[in-house]
N, C-alpha and C positions, 0 to 999 in steps of 0.2 A: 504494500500500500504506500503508494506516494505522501511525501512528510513535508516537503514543499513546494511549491509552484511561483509563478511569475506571471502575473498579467500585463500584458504590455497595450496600451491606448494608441493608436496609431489613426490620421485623418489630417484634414488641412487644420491651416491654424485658422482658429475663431469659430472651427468648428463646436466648441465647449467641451474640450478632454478635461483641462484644467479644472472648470468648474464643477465638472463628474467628481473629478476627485474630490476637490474640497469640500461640499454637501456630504458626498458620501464618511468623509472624516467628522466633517463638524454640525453632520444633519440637520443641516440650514444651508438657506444659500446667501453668496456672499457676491454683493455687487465687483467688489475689485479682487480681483486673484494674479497670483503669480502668471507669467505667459508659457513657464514648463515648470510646473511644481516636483520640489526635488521626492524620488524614490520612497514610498508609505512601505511601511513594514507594520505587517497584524499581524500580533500572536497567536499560534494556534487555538488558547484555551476562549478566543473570543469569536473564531470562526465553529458554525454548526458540524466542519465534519474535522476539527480539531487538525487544521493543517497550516504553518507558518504560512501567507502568504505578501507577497512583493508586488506594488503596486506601480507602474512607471509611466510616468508622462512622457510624451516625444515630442519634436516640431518638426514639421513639414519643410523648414528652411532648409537649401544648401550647405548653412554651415552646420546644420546637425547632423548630415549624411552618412558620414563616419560612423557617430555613437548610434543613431539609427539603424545601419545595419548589423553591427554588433547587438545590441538587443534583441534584435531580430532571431539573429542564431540562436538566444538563450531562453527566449519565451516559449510560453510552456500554452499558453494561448493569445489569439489577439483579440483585441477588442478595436473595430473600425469605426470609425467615430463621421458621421456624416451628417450637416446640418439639413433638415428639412427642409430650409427655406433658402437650401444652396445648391442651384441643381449641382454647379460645377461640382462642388463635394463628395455628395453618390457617384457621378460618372465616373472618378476616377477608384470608385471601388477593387479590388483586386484582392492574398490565400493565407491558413495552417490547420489547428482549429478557430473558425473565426466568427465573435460573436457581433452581429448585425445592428448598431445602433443608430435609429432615427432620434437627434436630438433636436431640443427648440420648437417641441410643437407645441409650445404655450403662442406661440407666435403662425401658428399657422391660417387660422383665422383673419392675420393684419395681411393677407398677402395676396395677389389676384391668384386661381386656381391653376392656371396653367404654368407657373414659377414655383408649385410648390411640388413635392413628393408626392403620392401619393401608395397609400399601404400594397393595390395590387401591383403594383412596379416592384416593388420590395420581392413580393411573392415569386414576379417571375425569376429576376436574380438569382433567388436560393434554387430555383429548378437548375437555372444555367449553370450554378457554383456548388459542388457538390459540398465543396471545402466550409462552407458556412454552414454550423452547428446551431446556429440560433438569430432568430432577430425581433430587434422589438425597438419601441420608441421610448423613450423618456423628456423629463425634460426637469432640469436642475433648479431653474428657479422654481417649480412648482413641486418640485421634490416628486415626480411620476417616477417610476421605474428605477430610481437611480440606485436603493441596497438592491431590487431583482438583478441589476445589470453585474454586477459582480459576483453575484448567487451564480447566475448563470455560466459566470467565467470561469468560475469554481467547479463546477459539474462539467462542460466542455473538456476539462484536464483531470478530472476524477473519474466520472464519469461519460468518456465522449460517445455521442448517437454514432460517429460513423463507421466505427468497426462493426456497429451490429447491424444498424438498418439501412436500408438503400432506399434515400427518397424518394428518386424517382418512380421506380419501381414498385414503391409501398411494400416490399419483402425485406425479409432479414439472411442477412447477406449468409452463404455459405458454411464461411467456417462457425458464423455464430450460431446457425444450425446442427450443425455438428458435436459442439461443447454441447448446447442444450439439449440436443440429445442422449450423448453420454448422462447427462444428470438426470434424466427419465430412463435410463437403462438404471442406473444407480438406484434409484428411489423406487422402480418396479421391485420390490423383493420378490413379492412372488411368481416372477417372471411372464405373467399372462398379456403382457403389452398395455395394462390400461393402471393409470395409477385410481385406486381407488379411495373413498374416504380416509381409510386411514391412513394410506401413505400419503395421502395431499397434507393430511396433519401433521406425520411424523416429517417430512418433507418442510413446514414451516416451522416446526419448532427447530431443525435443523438450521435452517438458514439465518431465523430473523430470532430464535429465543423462546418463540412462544405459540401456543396452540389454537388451534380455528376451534367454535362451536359450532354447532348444527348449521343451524342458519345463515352464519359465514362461508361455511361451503358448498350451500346451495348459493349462494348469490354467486359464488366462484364459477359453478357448474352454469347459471342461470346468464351468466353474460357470457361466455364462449358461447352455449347453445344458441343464444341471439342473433350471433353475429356471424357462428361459423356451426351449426348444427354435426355434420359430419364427423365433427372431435368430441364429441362426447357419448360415450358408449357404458351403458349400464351401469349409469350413477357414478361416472367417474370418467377421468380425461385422458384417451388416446396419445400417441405421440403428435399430431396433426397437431390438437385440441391445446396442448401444452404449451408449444412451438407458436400457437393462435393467441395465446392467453399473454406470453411475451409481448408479441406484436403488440395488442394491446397496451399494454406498458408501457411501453416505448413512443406508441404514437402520442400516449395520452402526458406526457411527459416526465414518466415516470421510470427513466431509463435506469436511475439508480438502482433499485429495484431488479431487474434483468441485472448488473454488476455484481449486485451483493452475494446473488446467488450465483453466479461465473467464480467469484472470488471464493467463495464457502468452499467450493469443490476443486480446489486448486489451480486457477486459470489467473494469467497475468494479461498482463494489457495489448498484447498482440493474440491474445484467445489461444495463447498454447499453455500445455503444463507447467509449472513452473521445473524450471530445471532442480532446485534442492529436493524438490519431490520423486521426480525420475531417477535421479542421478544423487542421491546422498555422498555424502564425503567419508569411505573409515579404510581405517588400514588394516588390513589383514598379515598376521605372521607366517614367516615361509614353511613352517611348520606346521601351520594349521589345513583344515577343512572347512569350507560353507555348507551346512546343510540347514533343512527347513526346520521352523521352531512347534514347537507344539499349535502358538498360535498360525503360523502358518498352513499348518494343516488341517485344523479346525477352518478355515478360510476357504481354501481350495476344496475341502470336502464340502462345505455349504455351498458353495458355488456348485459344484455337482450336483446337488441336489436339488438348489431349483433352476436348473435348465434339463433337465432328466425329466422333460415334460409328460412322455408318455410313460413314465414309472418301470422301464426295462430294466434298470441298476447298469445302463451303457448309452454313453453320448453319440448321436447319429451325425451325419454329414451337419445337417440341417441345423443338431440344437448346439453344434459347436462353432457353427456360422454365428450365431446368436449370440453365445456367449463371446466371442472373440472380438463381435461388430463395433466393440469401442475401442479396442488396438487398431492403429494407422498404420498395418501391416497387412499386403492382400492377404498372405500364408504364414501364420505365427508358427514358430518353429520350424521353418524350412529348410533351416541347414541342417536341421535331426531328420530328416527324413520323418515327419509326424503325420501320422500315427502307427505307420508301420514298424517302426520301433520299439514300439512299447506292444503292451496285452491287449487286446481287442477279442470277441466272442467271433462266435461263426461267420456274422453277417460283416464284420470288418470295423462293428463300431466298439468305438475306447469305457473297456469295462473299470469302475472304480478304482479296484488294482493298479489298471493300467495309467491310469490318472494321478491318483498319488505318485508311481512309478514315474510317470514324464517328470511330474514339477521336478524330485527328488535329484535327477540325474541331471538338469538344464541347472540347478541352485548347487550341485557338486563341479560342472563343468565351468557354467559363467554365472555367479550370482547377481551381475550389473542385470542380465536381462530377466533373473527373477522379480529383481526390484521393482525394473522398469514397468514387467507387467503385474507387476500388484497396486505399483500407483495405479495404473489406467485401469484397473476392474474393482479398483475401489478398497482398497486394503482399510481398515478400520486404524484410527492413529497413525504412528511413526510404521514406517516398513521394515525398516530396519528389525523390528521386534517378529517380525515372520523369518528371519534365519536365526541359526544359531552357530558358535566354534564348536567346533569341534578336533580336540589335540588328535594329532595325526604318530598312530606308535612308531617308538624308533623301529629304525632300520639298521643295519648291516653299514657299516662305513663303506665308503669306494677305498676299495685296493689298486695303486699302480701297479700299473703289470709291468716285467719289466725285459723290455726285447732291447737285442741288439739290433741294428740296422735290417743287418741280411737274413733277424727272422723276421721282423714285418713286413718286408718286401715278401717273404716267402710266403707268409700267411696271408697278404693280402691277396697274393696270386692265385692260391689254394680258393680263396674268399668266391674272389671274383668270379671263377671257372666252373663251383659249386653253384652258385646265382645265375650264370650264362644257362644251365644246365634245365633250371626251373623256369628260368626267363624265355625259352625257348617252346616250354609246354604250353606258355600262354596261348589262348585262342586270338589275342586282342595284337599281339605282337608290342604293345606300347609301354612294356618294361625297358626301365633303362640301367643297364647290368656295367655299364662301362666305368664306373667306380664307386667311390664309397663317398654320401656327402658329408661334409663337414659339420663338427656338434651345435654350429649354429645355423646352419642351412635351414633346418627346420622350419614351417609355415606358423604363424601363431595360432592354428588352428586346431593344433595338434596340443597348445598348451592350457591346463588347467587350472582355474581361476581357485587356490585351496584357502578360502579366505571363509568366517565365522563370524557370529557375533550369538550371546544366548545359549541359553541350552534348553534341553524339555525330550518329550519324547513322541512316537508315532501312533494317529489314530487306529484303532483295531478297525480291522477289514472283514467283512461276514460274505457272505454268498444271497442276501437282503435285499429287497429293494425298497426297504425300509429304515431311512438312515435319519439320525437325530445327533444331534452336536450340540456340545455345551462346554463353558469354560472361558478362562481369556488367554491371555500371553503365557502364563507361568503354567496352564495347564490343559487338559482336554479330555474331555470323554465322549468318546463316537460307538453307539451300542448299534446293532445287528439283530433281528431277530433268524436266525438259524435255521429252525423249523420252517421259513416261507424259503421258496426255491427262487432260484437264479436263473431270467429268462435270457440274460446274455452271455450264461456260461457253455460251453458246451459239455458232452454226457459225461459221466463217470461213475463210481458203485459212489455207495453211501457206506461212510463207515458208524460204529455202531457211538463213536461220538457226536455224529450229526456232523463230522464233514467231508467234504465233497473229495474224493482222490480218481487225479485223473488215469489214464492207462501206464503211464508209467509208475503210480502208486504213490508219487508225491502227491501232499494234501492242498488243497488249491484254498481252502481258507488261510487266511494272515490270523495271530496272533495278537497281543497284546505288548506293546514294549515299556520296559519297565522307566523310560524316561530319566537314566542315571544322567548325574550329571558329567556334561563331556561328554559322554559316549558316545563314540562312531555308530550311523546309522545307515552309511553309504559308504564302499568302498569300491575304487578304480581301478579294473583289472583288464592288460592287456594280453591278446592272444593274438601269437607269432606262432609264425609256420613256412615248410616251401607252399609253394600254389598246388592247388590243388588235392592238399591236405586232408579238407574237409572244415578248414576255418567257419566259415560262413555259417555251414547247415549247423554244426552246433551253436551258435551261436541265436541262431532264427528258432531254433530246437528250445532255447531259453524261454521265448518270448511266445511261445506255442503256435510258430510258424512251421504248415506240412512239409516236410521233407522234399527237398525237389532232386528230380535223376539227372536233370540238365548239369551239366558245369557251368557256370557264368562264374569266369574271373572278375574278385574285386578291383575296382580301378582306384578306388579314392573312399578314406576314410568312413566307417559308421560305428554307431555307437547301438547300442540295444541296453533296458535297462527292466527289472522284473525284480520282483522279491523274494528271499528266501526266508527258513525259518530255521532261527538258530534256538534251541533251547527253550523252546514257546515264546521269542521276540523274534521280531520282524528284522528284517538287513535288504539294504539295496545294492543289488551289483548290478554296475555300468561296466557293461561288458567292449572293450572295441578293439578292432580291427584295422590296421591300416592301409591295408591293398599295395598297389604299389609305393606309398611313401613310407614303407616298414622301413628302411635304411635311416631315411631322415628322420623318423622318428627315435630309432634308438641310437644315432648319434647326437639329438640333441640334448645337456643333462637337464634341463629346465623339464623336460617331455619324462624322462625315466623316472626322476626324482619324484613326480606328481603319482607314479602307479604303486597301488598297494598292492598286487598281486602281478608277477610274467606269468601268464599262461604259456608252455611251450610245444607243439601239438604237431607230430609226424605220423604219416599215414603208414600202419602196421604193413600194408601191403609192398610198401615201395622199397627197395632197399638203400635208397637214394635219401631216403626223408629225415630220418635222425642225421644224417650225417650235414644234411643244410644246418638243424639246430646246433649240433657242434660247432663248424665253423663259424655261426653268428656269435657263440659265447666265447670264442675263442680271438673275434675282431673288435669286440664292444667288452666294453669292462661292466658286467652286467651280473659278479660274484654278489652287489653288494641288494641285491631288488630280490625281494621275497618270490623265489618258482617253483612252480609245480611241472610235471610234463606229464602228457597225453597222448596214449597210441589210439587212432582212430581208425573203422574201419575191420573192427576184430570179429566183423558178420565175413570176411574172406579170409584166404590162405596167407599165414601168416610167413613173413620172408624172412633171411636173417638179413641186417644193417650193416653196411658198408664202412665201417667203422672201428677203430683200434680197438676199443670196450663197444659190448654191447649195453644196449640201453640201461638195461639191470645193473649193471658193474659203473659204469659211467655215475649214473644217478648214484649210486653207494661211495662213491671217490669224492662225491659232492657233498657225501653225509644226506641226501636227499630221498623221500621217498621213490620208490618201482613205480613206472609209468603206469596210469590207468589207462584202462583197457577198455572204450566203449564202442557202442555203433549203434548212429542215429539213426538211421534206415530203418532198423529193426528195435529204435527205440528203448535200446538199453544203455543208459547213460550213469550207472553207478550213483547214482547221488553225487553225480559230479558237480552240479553248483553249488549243492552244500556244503561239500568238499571245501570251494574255492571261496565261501564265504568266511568260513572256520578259520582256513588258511590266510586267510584276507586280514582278521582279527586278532592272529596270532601271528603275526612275520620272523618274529625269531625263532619260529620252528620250524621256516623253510628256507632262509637264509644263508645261503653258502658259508659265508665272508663269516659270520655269527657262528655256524655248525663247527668251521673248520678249524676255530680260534678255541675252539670249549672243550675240554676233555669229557673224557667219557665218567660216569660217575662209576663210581664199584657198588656193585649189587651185590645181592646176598648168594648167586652163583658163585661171583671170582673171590669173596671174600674166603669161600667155603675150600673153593680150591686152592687157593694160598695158603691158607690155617693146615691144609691137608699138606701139602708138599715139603711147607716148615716142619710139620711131627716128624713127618718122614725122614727129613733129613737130620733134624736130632736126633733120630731112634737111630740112625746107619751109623753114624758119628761116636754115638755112646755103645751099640756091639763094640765097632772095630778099635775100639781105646780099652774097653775092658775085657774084648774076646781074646786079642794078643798077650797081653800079660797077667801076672799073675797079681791079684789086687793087694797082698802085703808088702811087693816088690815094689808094686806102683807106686804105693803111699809112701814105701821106702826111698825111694829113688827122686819123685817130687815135691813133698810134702817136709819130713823130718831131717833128710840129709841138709836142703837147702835153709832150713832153719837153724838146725845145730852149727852150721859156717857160720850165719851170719849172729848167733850167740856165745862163737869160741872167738870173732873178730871184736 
């Protein structure tokens, strides 16, 4: 909200600027005045909307030219001062916001008609000049109009008509339609397109403090219907109706009014959001995580629930057009590939799951565009209080590795010929195998935003299309009823706790999460492989995408995100992929340093496949990144790997668990996500760098065998000392001879 302004009085001299002023100071008028009275300064606590304002006189002389156009630049409006009884005056009329005064019409009467002004001349002007905000007449000796004439100049720069309405026109201009629509999307809670009694009420005690009765909001209903029928639909106002009810406003001069409520809902004076609302200021540590706060999820799940118009418990094409129609974005999420990404039911629409899932993984990768879209759909308070930190567990330090010249030449050769090898399988031919990029080459797209604020934990997820939410920032409770089925899930048995498991026999209900503080509730896991692996289909296998037979090589980055269940509490894994910028992505450290989990994933059948994973870990210093590996593919004949150690042995030199053994096709995936969740939560118990640095602890095996091998070798030690000799001799010979020396010395 603007704290000061300038009004600057511009017109010929004798037009009466000076005398505007002085009346207006000394609410009298004064026969003899100054010919440019020096700069009035009001203090806010005396103007009605409590803002310092600057009041300036000009002169039309040559020698004021100078200071006249300097003022010019800094006024904030003008006020064109033309006497009625001077044509010359008006003609030379000319722009900013500019407020139209007819002065001296105490004197219009002394004058013949055709020398004097007259008001419809005025009228046509403001057609030709769009730039004129207001006009009116006064006249200072008779004290007419002169405190309205700077009330007026006061709302021109507080409130000005022409961002919002287009006189000629009699419409409200574009983008002003747009903000007030967003604020009818806002105040629709329960999404049916029509605000009705009670949000027209809660809708004014928002804006202005205080509540309509009855009869107030018929008259509200009772003058749109007059004027504009069409907007008013079953006791309550349409968006048409609403949009009519401004208009109103505005023509009647009551523009303030349309501002208050632009301003309430965060809009500044070019009718865009304000930037500290989109775009908050916080720093996040490099150590850290963003994820969603309890109240954020409480948010987003109420937001599902009422645009889940037809009660399916999944968002259609249709009701996420809807919900989206106040982001200035044709396709919100488009560089995630959304909604294929994430869980969706049969029909292809975003089931609950899948929803929580998206924000989770957009607020883990870039939390600026979580922000962004919770200003624009209306985040209740500060936004910032919808994420939370989240400490991100240590890892493994990076080890140098340390080669001489002529072995990383040779490794790279090896590198390179390994990659020409897979780069050749390609169908697309557009891998480019000709070296290795550099650890900053990398896109920043590949890099993630691990930034926090808050803590809290995640709403329980049911199989319901029965959802209720309650709580604020600090907490949340989202209950399910169980017992009603899931028209967006697809089939699976019932288990005898009432939840749903689908054919792989994982439980497709979410749990409950205990809301610790801190607590990771998303973790970032990448999966690398040669082409043609089988990367993708598990991946899509996550998100309960069919199996496809075709091969289509990855070209370019995706991400997939779904949730598992660790311990009866929920975990989000962002799962991704790099396609061909796998290279740039694990040379750059900003890119590795962000994953809490390497997937590392060779096709059991190829004998080629493990041995690409080796060389990768063998070119990238990648000892210190928590990994798992994956043989895929174990529905065919298994090959042996091309490789000094086989997979088994390798992985045990790592200290690392024996590759899992799955195959998507046939749907047997080991619990391999929850595998990678566990692992994700735990990284020092799959970290080489960590493994290889730690001794092994002694159990109650090696204890037993040691205990054992000492008896033993006491018991050989005490035969052969008392089997050989005679024990009087011995005692003789060791014990009293050596004593009696050293008692006769």
């Amino acid at each position: 909200m603007r704290t000061e302004m300038r009004i600057l009085l511009v017109g010929e001299d004798g037009s009466g600027k000076s005398s505007l002023i002085t009346t207006f100071i000394k609410e009298e008028f004064l026969l003899n005045v100054q010919k440019i009275v020096p700069e009035v300064t009001i203090p806010p606590e005396v103007t009605p909307e409590n803002v310092t304002t600057h009041i300036i006189d000009t002169s039309a002389s040559a020698d004021y030219r100078d200071r006249l156009e300097a003022e010019l630049t800094k006024a904030n409006v003008i006020c064109m001062v033309y006497s009625v009884i001077d044509r010359e005056s008006f003609n030379r009329i000319h722009q900013v916001p500019i407020i139209l005064v007819g002065n001296k019409i105490d004197r219009r009467q002394t004058l013949p008609l055709e020398s004097v002004v007259q008001p419809t001349e005025v009228l046509h002007l403001m057609n030709d000049y769009r730039e004129i905000e207001t006009c009116l007449e006064s006249s200072s000796k008779e004290l007419i109009n002169v405190t309205e004439l700077f009330y007026f100049a006061q709302k021109a720069v507080l409130h000005p008509t022409r961002p919002l309405f287009d006189a000629v026109e009699h419409t409200l201009k574009p983008k002003c339609s747009q903000a007030l629509g967003r604020v009818f999307w806002l105040c629709d809670m329960d999404g049916d397109g029509i605000l009705n009694y009670t949000e027209l009420n809660e809708f004014q005690k928002t804006c202005f403090n205080t509540s309509l009765n009855q009869k107030e909001l018929d008259d509200i209903i009772d003058v749109v219907h007059h004027s504009f029928p069409e907007g008013v639909v079953k006791n309550g106002l349409n968006l048409q109706g609403f949009l009519h009810l401004h208009k109103l406003f505005i023509q009647q001069g009551r523009v303030e009014t349309t501002w208050i409520v632009l301003r309430t809902f965060g809009y500044s004076d070019d009718l865009n959001l304000r930037a500290d609302i989109l775009y908050p200021e916080i720093e996040i540590d490099i150590n850290c995580s963003v994820e969603l706060s309890a109240g954020g999820f409480e948010f987003i799940t109420e937001l599902f629930r009422r645009f889940d118009l037809d009660k399916d418990a999944a968002l259609n094409n249709s009701e996420l057009k809807n919900l989206f129609s106040v982001i200035p974005y044709e396709k919100p999420w488009k560089e995630y590939n959304f909604p294929d990404c994430t869980v969706t039911n049969q029909s292809g629409n975003v089931t609950l799951q899948g929803w929580l899932a998206m924000w989770a993984m957009v607020t883990l990768l870039n939390h600026k565009t979580t922000l962004e879209y919770f200003a624009y759909l209306g985040y209740p308070g500060n936004t910032l209080n919808g994420i939370k930190i989240a400490k991100r567990l240590v890892k493994g330090t990076r080890i140098k590795r340390k080669f001489v010249e002529s072995t990383n030449r040779t490794q790279e050769n090896k590198y390179k010929k390994i990659t020409s090898y897979y780069t050749n399988k390609e169908i697309s031919g557009q891998h480019d195998s000709s070296g290795i990029s550099g650890p900053n080459s990398v896109s920043d797209e590949f890099v993630s935003n691990r930034e926090n604020i808050g803590t809290s934990g995640i709403p329980n997820i049911g199989d319901s299309n029965n959802i209720s939410g309650s709580g604020n920032n600090s907490g949340i409770s989202v209950n399910f009823n169980k017992n009603a089925g899931n028209k967006g899930t697809s089939g699976g048995k019932q288990t005898k706790s009432g939840k749903k498991v689908g054919s792989n026999g994982r439980s497709s209900s979410l749990g409950i999460f205990s809301g610790k503080q801190g607590a990771r509730t998303a973790s970032l896991v990448y999966v690398v492989g040669s082409p043609g692996c089988g990367k993708t289909s598990l991946i899509r296998s996550f998100v309960k995408k069919n199996f496809n037979e075709k091969y289509n090589p990855t070209q370019s980055s995706m991400s997939y995100v779904n949730s598992v269940e660790i311990k009866a509490e929920q975990h989000f894994l962002v799962i991704r992929e790099f396609g061909l910028y796998t290279n740039m992505a694990l040379g750059n450290n900003r890119v590795v340093d962000s994953c809490d989990l390497l997937c590392m994933v060779y096709d059991s059948s190829d004998p080629n496949s493990f041995n690409y994973l080796v060389e990768l870990r063998n070119h990238y210093n990648l000892d210190h990144v928590p990994t798992m590996f994956i043989a895929t593919k174990c529905d065919l004949d298994f090959v042996e790997q091309r490789t000094e150690l086989p997979p088994d042995v390798y992985c045990n030199s790592l200290k690392l668990a024996t590759p899992i053994n799955i195959s998507v096709k046939k749907d047997q995936l080991a619990n391999i996500f929850e595998k990678m969740a566990v692992f994700a939560s735990k990284p020092a118990t799959v970290t080489p760098s960590l493994l290889l640095l730690k001794r092994n602890p002694l159990n109650v095996a090696t204890i037993f065998k040691y205990s054992a091998i000492l008896t033993v070798t006491i018991a050989i030690a005490w035969g052969t000392i008392f089997g050989n000799y005679d024990k009087s001799k011995w005692i003789e010979r060791y014990i009293y001879r050596p004593f009696r020396f050293f008692k006769r010395n």
